[in-house]
Backbone and ligand atoms as CSV (ligand in chain L), in Angstrom:
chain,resi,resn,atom,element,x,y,z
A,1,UNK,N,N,-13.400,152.475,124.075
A,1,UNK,CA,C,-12.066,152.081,124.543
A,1,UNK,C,C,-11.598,150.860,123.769
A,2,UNK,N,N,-10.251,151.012,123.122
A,2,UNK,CA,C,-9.697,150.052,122.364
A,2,UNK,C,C,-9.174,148.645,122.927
A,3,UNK,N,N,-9.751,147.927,122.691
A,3,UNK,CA,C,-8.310,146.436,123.555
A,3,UNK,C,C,-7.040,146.429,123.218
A,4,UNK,N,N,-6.166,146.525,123.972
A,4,UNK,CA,C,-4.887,146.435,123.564
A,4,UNK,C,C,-4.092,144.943,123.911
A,5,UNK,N,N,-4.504,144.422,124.409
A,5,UNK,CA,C,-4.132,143.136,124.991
A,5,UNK,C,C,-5.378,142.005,125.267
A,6,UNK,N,N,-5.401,140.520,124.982
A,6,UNK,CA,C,-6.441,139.668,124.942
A,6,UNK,C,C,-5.279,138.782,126.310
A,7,UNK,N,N,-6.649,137.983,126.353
A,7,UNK,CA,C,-6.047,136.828,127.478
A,7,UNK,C,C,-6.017,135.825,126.511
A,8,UNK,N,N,-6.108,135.773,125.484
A,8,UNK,CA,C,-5.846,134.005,124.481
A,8,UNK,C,C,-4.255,134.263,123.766
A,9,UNK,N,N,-3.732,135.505,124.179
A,9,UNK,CA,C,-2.520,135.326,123.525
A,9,UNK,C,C,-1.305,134.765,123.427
A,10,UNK,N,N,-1.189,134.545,124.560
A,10,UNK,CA,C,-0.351,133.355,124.524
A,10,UNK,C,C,-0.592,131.881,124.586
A,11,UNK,N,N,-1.546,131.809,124.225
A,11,UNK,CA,C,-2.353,130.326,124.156
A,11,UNK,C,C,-2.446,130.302,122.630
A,12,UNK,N,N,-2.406,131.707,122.004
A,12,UNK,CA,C,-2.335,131.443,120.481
A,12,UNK,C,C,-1.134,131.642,120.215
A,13,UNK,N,N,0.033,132.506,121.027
A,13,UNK,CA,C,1.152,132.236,120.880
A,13,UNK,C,C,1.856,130.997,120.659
A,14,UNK,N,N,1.810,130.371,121.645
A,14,UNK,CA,C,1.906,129.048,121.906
A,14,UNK,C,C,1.372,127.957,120.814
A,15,UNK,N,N,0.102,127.924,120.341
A,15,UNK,CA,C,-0.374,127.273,119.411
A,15,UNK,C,C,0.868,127.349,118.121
A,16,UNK,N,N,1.267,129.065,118.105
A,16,UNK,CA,C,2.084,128.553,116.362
A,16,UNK,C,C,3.038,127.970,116.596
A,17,UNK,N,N,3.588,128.004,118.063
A,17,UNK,CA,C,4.729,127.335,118.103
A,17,UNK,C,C,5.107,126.176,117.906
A,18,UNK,N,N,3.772,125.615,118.752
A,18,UNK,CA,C,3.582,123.668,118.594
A,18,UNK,C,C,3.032,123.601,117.607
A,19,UNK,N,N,1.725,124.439,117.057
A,19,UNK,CA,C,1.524,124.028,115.639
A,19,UNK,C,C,0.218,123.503,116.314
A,20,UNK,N,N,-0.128,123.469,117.517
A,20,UNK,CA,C,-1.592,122.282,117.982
A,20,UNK,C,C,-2.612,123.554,118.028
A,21,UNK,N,N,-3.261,123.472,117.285
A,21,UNK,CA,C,-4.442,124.601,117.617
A,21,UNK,C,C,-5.868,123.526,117.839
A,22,UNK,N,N,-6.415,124.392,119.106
A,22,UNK,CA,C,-7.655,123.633,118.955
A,22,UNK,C,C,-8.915,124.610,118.211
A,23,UNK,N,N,-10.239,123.940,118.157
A,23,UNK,CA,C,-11.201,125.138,117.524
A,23,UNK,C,C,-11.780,126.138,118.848
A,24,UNK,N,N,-11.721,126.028,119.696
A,24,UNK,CA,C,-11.923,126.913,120.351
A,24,UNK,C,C,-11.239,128.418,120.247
A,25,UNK,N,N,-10.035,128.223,119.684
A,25,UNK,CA,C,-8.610,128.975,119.902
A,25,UNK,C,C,-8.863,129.492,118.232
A,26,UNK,N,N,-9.334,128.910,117.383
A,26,UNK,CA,C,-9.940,129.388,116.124
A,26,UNK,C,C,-10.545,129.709,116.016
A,27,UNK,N,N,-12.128,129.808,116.654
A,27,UNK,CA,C,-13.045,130.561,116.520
A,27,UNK,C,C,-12.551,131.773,117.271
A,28,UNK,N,N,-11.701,132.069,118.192
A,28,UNK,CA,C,-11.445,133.051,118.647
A,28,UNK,C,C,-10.400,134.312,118.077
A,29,UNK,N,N,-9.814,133.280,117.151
A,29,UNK,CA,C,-8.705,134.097,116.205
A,29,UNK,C,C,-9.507,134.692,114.948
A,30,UNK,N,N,-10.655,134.253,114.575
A,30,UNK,CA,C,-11.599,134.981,113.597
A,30,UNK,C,C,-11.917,135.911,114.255
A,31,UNK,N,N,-12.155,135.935,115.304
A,31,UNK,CA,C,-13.005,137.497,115.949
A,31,UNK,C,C,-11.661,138.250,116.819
A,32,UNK,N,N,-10.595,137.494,116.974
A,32,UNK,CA,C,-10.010,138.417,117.891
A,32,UNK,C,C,-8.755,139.436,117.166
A,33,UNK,N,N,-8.928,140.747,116.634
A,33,UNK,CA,C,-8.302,141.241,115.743
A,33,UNK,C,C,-6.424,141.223,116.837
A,34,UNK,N,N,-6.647,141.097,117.781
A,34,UNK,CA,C,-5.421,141.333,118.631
A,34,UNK,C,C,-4.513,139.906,118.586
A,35,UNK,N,N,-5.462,138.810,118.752
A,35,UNK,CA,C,-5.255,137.647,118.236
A,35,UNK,C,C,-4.591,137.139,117.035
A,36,UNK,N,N,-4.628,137.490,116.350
A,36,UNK,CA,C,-3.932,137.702,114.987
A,36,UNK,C,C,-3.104,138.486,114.621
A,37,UNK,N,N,-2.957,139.036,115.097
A,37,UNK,CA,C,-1.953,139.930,115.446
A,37,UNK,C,C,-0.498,139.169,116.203
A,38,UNK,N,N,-0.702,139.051,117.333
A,38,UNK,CA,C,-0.001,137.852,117.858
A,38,UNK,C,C,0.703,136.556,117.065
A,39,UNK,N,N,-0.664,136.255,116.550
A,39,UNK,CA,C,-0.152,134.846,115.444
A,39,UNK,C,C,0.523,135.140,113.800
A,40,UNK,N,N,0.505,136.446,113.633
A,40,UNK,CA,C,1.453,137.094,112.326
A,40,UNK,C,C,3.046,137.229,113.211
A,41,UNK,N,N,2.897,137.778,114.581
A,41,UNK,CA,C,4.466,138.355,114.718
A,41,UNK,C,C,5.010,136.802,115.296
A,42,UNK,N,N,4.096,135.831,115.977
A,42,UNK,CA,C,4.580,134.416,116.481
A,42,UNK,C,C,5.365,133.701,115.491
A,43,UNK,N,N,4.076,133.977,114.070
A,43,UNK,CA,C,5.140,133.400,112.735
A,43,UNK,C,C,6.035,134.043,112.233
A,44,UNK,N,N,6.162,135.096,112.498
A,44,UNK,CA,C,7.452,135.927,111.875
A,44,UNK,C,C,8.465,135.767,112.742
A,45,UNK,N,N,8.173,135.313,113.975
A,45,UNK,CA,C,9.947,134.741,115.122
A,45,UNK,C,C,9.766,133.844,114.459
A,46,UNK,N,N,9.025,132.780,113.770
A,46,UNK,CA,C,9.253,131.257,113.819
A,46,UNK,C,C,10.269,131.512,112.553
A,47,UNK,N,N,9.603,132.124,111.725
A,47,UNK,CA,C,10.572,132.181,110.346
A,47,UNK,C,C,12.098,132.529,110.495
A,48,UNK,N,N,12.137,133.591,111.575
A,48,UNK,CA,C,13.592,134.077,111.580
A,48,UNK,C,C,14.482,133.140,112.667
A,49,UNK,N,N,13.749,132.471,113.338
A,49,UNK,CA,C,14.223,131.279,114.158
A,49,UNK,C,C,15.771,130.693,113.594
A,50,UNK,N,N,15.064,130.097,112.438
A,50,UNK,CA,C,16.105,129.004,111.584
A,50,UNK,C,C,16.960,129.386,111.239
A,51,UNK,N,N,17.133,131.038,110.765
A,51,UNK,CA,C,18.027,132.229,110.692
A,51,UNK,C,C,18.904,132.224,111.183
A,52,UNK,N,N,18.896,132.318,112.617
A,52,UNK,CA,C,19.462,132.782,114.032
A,52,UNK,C,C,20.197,131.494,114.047
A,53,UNK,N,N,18.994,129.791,114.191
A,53,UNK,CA,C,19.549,128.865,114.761
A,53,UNK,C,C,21.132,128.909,113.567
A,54,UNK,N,N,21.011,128.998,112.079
A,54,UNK,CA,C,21.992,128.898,110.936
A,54,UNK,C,C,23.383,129.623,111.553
A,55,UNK,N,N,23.007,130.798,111.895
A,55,UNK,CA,C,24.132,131.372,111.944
A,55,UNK,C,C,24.994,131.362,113.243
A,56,UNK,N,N,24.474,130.799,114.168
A,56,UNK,CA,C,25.230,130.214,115.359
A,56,UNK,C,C,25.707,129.333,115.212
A,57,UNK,N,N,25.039,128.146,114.406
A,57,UNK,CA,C,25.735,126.737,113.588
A,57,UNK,C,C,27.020,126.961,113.061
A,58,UNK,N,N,27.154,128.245,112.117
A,58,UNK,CA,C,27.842,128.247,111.446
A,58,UNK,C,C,29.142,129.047,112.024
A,59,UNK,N,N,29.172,129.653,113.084
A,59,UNK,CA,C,30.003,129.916,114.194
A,59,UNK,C,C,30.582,128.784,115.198
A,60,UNK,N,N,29.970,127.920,115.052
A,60,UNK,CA,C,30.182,126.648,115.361
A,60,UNK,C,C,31.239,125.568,114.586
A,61,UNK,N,N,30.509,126.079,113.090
A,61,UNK,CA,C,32.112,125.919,112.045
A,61,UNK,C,C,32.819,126.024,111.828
A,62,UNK,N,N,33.379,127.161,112.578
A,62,UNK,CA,C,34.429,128.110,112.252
A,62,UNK,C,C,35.539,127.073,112.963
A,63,UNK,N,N,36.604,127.051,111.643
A,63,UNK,CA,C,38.050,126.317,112.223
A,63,UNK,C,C,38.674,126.242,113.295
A,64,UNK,N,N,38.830,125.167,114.209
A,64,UNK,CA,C,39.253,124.981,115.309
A,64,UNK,C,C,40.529,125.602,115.768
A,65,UNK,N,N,41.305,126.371,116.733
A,65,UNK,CA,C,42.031,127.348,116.650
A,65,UNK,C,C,43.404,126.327,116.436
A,66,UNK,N,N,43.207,124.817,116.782
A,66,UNK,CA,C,44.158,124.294,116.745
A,66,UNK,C,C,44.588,123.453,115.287
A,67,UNK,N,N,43.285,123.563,114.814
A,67,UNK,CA,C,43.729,123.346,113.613
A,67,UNK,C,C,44.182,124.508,112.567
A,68,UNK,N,N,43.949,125.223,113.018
A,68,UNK,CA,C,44.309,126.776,111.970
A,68,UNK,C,C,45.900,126.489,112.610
A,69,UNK,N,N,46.566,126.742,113.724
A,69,UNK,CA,C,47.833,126.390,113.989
A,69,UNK,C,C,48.215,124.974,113.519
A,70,UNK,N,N,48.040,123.747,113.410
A,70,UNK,CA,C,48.629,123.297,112.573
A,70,UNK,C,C,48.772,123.517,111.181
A,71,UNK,N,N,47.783,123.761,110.415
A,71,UNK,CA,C,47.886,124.293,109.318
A,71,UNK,C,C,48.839,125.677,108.956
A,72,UNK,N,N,49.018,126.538,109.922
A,72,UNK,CA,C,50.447,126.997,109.947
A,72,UNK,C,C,51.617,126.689,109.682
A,73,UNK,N,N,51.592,125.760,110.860
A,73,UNK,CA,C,52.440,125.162,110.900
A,73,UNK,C,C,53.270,124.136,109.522
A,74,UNK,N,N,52.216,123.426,109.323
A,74,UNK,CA,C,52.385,122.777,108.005
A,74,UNK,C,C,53.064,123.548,106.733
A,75,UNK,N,N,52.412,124.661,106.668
A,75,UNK,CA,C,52.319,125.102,105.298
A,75,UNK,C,C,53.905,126.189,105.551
A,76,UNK,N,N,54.285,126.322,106.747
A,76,UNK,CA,C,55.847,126.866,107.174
A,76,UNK,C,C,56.704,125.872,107.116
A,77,UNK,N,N,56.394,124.742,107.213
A,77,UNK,CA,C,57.419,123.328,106.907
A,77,UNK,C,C,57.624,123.492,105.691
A,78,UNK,N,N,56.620,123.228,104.878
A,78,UNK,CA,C,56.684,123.725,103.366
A,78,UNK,C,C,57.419,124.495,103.078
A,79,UNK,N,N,57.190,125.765,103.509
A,79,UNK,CA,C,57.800,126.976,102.699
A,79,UNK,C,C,59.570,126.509,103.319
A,80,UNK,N,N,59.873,126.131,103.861
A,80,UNK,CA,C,61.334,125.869,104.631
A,80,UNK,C,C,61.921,124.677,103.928
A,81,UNK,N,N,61.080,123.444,103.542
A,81,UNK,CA,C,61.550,122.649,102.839
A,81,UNK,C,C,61.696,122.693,101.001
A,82,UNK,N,N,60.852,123.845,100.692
A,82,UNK,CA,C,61.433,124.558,99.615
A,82,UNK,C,C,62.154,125.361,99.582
A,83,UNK,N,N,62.655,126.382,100.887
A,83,UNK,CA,C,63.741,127.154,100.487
A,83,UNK,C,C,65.091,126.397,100.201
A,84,UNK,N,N,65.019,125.425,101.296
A,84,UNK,CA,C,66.196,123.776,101.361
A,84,UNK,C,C,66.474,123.871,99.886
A,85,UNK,N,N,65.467,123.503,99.095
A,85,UNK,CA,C,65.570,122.880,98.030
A,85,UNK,C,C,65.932,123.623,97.256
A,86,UNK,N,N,65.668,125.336,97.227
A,86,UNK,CA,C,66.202,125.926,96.333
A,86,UNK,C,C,67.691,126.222,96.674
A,87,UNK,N,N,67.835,125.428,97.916
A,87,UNK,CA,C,69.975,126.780,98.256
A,87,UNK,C,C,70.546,125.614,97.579
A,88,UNK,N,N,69.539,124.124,97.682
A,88,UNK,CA,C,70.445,123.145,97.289
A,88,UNK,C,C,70.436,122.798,95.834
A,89,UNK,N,N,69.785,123.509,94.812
A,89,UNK,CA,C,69.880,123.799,93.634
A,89,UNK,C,C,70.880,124.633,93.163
A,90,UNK,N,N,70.692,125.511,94.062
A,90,UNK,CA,C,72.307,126.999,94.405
A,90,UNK,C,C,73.686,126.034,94.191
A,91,UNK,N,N,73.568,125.555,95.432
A,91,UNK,CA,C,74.778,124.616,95.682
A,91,UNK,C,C,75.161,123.881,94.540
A,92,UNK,N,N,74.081,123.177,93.984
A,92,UNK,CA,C,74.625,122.392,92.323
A,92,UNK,C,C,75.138,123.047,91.705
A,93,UNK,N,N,74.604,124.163,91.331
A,93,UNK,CA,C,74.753,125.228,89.986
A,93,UNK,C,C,76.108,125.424,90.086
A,94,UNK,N,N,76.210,126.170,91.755
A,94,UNK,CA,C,78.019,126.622,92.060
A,94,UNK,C,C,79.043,125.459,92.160
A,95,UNK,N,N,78.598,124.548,91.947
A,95,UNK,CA,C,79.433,123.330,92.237
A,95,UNK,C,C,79.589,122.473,90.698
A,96,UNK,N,N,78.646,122.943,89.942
A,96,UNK,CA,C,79.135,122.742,88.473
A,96,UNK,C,C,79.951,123.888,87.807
A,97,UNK,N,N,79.356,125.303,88.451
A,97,UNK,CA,C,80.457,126.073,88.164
A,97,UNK,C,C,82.545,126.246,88.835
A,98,UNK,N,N,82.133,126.096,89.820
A,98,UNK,CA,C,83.612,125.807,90.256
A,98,UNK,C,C,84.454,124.717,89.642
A,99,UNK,N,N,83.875,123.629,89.017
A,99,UNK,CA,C,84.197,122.736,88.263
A,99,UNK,C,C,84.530,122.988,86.913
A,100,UNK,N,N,83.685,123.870,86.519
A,100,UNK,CA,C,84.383,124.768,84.952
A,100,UNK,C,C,85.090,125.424,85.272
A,101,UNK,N,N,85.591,126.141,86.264
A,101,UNK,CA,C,86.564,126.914,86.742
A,101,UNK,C,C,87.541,126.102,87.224
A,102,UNK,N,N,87.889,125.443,87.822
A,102,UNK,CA,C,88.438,124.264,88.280
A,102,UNK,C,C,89.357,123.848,86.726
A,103,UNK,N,N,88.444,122.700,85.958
A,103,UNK,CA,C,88.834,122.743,85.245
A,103,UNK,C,C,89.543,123.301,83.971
A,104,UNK,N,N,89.112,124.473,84.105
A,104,UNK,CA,C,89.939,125.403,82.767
A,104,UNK,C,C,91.103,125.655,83.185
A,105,UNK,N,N,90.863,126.540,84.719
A,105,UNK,CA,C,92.277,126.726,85.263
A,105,UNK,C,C,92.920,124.944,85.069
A,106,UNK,N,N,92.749,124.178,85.488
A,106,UNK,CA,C,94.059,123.095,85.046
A,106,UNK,C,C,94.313,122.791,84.011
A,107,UNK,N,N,93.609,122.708,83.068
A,107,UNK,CA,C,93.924,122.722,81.905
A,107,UNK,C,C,95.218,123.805,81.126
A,108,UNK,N,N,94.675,125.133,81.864
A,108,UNK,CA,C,95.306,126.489,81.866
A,108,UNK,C,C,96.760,126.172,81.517
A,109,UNK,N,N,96.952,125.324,82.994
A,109,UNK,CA,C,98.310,125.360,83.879
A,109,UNK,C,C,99.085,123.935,83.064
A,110,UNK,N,N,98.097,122.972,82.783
A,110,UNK,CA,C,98.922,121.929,81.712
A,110,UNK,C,C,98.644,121.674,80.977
A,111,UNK,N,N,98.549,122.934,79.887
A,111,UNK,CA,C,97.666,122.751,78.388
A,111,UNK,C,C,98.821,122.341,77.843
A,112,UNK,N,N,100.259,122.172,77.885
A,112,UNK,CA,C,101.541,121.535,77.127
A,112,UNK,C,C,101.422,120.101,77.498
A,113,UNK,N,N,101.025,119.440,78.184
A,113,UNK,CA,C,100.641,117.852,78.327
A,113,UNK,C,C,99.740,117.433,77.794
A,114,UNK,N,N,98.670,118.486,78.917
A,114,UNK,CA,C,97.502,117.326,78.275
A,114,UNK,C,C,96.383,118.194,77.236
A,115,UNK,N,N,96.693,118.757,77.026
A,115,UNK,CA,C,96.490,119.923,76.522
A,115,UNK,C,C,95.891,119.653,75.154
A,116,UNK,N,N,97.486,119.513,74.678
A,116,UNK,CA,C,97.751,119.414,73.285
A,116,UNK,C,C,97.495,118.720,72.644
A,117,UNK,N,N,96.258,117.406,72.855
A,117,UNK,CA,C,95.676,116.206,72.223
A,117,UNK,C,C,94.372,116.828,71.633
A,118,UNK,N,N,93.918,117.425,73.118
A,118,UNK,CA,C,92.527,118.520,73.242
A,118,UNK,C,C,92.615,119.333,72.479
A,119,UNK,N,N,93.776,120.041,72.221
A,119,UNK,CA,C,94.017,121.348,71.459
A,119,UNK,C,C,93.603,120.767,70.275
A,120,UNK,N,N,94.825,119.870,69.776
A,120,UNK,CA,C,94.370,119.413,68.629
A,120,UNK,C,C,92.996,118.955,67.633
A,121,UNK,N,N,92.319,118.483,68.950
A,121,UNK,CA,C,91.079,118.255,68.343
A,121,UNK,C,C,90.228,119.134,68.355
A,122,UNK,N,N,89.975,119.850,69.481
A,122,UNK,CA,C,89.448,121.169,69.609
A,122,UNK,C,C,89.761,122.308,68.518
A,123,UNK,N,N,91.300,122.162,68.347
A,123,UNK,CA,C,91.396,123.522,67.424
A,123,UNK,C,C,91.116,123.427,66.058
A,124,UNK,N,N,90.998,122.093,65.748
A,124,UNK,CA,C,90.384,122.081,64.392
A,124,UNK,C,C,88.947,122.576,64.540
A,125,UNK,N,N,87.890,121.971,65.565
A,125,UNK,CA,C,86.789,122.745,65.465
A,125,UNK,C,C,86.614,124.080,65.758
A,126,UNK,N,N,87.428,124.174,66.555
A,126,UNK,CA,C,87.203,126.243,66.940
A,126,UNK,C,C,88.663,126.611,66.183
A,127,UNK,N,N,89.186,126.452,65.793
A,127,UNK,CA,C,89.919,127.304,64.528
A,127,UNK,C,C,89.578,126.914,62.948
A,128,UNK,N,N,90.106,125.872,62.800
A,128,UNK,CA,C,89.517,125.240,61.201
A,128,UNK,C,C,88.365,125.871,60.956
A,129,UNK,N,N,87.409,125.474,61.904
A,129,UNK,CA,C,86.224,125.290,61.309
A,129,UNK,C,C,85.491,126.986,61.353
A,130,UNK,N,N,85.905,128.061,62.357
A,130,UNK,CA,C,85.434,129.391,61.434
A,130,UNK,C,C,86.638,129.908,61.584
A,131,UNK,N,N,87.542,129.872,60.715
A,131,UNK,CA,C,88.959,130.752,60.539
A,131,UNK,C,C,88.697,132.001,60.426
A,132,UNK,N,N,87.630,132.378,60.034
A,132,UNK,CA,C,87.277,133.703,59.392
A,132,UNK,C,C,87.021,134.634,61.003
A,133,UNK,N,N,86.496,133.957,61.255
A,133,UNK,CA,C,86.438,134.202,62.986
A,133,UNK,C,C,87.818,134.183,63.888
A,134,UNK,N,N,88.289,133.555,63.995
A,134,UNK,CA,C,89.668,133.511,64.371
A,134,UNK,C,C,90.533,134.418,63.916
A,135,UNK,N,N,90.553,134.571,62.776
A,135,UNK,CA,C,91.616,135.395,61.959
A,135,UNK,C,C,91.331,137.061,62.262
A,136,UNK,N,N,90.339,137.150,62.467
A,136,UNK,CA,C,89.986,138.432,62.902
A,136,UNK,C,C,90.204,138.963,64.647
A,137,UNK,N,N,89.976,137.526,65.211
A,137,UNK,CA,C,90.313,137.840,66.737
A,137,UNK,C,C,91.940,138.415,66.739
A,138,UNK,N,N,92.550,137.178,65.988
A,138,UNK,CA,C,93.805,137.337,66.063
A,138,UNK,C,C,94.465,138.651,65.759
A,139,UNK,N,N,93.840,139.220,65.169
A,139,UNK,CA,C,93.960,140.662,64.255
A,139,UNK,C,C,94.393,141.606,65.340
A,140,UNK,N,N,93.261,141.294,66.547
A,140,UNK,CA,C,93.434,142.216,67.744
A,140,UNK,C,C,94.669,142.256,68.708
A,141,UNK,N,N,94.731,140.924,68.623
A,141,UNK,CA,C,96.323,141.084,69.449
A,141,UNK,C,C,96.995,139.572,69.771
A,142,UNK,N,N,97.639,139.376,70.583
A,142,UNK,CA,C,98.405,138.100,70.401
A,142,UNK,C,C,97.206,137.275,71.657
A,143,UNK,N,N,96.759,136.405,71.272
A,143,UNK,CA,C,96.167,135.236,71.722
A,143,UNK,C,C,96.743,133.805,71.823
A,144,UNK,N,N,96.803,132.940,72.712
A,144,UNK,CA,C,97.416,132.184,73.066
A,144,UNK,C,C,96.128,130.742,73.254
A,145,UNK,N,N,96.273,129.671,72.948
A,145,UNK,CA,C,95.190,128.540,72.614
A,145,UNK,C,C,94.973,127.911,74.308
A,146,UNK,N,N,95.415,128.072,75.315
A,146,UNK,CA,C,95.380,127.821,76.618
A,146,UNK,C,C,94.095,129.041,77.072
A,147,UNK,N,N,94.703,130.357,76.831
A,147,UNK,CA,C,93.966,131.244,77.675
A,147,UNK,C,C,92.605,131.138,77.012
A,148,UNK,N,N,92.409,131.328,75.334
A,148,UNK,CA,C,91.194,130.846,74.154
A,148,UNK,C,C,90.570,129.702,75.214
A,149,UNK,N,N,91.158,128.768,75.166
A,149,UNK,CA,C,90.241,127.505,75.824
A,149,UNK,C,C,89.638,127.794,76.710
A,150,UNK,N,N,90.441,128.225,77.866
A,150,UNK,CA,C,89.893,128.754,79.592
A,150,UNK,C,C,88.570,129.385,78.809
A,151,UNK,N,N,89.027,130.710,78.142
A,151,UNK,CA,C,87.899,131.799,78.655
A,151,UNK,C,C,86.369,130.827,77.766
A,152,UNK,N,N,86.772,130.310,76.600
A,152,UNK,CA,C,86.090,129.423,76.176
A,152,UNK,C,C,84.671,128.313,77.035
A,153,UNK,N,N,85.693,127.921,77.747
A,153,UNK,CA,C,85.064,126.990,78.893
A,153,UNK,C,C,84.107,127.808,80.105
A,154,UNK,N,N,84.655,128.901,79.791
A,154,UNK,CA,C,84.527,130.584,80.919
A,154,UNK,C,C,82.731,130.706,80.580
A,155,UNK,N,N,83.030,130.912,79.304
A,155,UNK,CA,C,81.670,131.387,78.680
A,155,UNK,C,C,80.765,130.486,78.193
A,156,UNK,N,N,81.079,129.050,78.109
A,156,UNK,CA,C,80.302,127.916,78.312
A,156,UNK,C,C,79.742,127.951,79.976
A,157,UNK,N,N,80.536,127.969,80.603
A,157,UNK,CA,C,79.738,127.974,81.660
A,157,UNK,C,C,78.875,128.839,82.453
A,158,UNK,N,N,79.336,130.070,82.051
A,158,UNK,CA,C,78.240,131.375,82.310
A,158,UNK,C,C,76.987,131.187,81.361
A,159,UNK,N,N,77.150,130.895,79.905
A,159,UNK,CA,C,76.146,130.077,79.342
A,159,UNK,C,C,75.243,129.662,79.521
A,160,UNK,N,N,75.419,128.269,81.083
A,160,UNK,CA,C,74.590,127.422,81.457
A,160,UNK,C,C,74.224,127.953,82.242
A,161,UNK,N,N,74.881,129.150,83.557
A,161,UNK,CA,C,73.921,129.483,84.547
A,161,UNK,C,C,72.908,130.300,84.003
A,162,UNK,N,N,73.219,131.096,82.473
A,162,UNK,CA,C,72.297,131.844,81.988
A,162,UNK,C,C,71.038,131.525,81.883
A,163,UNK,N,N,71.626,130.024,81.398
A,163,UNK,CA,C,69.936,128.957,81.444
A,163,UNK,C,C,69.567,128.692,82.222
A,164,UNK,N,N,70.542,128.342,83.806
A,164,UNK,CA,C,70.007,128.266,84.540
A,164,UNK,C,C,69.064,128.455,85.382
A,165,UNK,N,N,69.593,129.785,85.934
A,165,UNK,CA,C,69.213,131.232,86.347
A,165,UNK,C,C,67.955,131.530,86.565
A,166,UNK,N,N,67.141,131.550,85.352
A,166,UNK,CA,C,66.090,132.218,84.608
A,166,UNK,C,C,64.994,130.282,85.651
A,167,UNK,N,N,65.604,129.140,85.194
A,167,UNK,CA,C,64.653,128.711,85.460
A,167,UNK,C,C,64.298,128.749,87.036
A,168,UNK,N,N,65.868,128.466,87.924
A,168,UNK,CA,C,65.574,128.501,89.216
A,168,UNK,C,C,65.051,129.693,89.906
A,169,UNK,N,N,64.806,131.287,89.198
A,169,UNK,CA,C,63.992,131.884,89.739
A,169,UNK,C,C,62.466,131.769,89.035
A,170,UNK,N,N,62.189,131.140,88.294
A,170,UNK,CA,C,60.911,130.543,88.325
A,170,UNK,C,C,60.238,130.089,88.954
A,171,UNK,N,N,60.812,129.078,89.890
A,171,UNK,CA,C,60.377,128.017,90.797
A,171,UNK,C,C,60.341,128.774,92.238
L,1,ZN,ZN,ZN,-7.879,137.280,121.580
C-alpha cells in the first residue's frame, strides 16, 4: 500500500514559506518521497506568488477614473481653443479680403480723383513696363484702367488667400 499523504507536510509546507527549516524536518525530507513533493509544489506557489502579487499592483496603477476625466477634459479645452484660433485666422484672412474688395471697389468709383496719380504711377509699371502684354489684352476688347486696377487688386488678393489657404489648412 502506497502513502499518499505524510503528517510533516505542512510543517514542510510551512518551512518553504518562512524559509526556517529545522534538521529534524530534513532528515525527514531525504526519506520522505511525499515530502518533497510538497516542498517542489510549496516552491512553485512561492515563485508564482510575486506574479500574482505584480499584477494586482499593477491594477492598482491603472489611471484614476478622475484623472482620465480631467485629462479629457483638458485635451477638449485644447481642441476648442484651437478651433478659436483657427475661425480667428478665418476672420483675418476675410477681413484682409473685404479690404481688397473694399478698396478696389473705391478706388473703382473715384479712380478720376484719386485715381489718376495711382494710375499714373501704376500705369507706367503695368502698362509701360510689359506693353507687349497690354497691347494684346487690348486687342480683345475695350478695357478701361479703373476696372484693369479693381480686377488687378481682385487677383492680388485671391493670390494671397491662395497662399494662404494651403497654410491654414495645415495647421
Ligand atoms: Zn513526510
Amino acid at each position: 500500500m502506497s502513502q499518499t499523504s505524510c503528517s510533516q507536510e505542512s510543517a514542510v509546507a510551512r518551512a518553504v514559506r518562512t524559509g526556517e527549516w529545522n534538521e529534524t524536518l530534513e532528515v525527514h525530507l531525504r526519506e520522505c518521497a511525499i515530502c518533497r513533493g510538497v516542498q517542489e509544489a510549496a516552491r512553485w506557489m512561492q515563485a508564482l506568488a510575486p506574479a500574482a502579487q505584480r499584477s494586482a499592483q499593477s491594477q492598482n496603477d491603472l489611471p484614476d477614473p478622475q484623472i482620465l476625466w480631467l485629462r479629457a477634459q483638458l485635451s477638449e479645452r485644447q481642441a476648442a481653443a484651437e478651433r478659436a484660433q483657427k475661425v480667428l485666422r478665418w476672420v483675418e484672412v476675410a477681413c484682409v479680403m473685404a479690404a481688397c474688395a473694399g478698396l478696389s471697389i473705391w478706388l473703382a468709383w473715384n479712380w478720376n480723383g484719386i485715381g489718376g496719380e495711382i494710375a499714373d504711377r501704376l500705369g507706367w509699371a503695368l502698362f509701360d513696363a510689359w506693353p507687349a502684354f497690354w497691347a494684346n489684352l487690348y486687342a480683345y476688347g475695350p478695357v478701361n484702367s479703373p476696372i484693369l486696377f479693381s480686377s488687378a487688386l481682385a487677383v492680388i488678393s485671391f493670390v494671397a488667400i491662395g497662399v494662404a489657404y494651403p497654410l491654414l489648412a495645415r495647421e
